[in-house]
N, C-alpha and C positions, 0 to 999 in steps of 0.2 A: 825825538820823533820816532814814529812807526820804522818800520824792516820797507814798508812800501814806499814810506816815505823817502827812504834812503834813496833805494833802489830806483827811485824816481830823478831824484838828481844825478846820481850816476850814469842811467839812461839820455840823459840832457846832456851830461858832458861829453858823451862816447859820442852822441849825434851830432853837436859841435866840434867835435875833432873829426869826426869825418868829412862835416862838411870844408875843411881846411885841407884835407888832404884822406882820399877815398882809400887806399890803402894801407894807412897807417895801421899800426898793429899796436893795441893797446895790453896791458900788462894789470889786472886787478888783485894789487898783493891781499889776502887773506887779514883780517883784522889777526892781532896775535894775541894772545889769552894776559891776562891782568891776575896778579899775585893773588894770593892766598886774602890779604889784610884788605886787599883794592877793591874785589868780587860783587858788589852792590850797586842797585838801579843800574843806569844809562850803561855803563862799562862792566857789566857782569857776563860773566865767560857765558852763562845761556843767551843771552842775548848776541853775545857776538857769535857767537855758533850758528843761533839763527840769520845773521849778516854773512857769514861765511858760506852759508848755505844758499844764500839766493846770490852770490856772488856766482859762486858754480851754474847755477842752475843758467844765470845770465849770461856768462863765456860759452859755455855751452852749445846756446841758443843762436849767437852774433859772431857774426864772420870777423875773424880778426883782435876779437876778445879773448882772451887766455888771463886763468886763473893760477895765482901763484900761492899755494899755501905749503906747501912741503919743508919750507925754512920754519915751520911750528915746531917741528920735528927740534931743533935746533935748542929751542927755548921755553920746551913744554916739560912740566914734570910729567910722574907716571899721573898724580892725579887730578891734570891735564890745566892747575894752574902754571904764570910765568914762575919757571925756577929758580929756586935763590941765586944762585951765581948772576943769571942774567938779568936778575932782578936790578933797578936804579937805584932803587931803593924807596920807591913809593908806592911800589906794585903796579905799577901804571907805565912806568917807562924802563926803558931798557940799559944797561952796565952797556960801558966802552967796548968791553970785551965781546959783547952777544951782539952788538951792533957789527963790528967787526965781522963776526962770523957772518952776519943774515947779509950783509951790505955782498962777501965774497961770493955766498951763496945764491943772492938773485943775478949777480955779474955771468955767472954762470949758467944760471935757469935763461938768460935773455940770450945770452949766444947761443945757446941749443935753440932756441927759439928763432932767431936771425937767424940761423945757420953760417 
């Protein structure tokens, strides 16, 4: 599907979480970039860049929506695929070890966030 079309569902889900509870504060982790070998159609890091980017654009805009991409940092090489270590090994998913780190890292992003 389209970047609109995504963003379309996402806007559906955030409207039905509110209407369940109007203050909830929702949390939209940043897609994370896909290995070097994984990089093609649907799961190609430009496209998820582009998801990334109306992801922002949408926290942004919506009271109570916060974008969480900063755990990239974590698991991006310099030339902005997932990096070998954190790699699964399919380029698509993430080692024990880089899950670990991102899992300790948003634990972190939501309590600054709850304060």
């Amino acid at each position: 599907g389209s970047v609109s079309a995504t963003m379309n569902n996402y806007k559906k889900i955030v409207k039905l979480l509110k209407g369940v509870n109007k203050n909830i504060k929702v949390v939209l982790m940043a897609l994370p970039p896909v290995g070097r070998s994984h990089s093609s159609g649907f799961a190609s890091n430009p496209r998820i860049n582009k998801v990334n980017k109306a992801y922002q654009r949408f926290a942004s805009k919506t009271k109570n929506v916060y974008y969480y991409g900063s755990y990239r940092r974590l698991i991006t090489s310099g030339a902005g695929y997932l990096k070998g270590s954190a790699n699964g090994g399919d380029g698509g998913h993430w080692s024990a070890s880089a899950t670990i780190k991102v899992v300790k890292d948003l634990k972190k992003h939501v309590k600054q966030l709850l304060g």
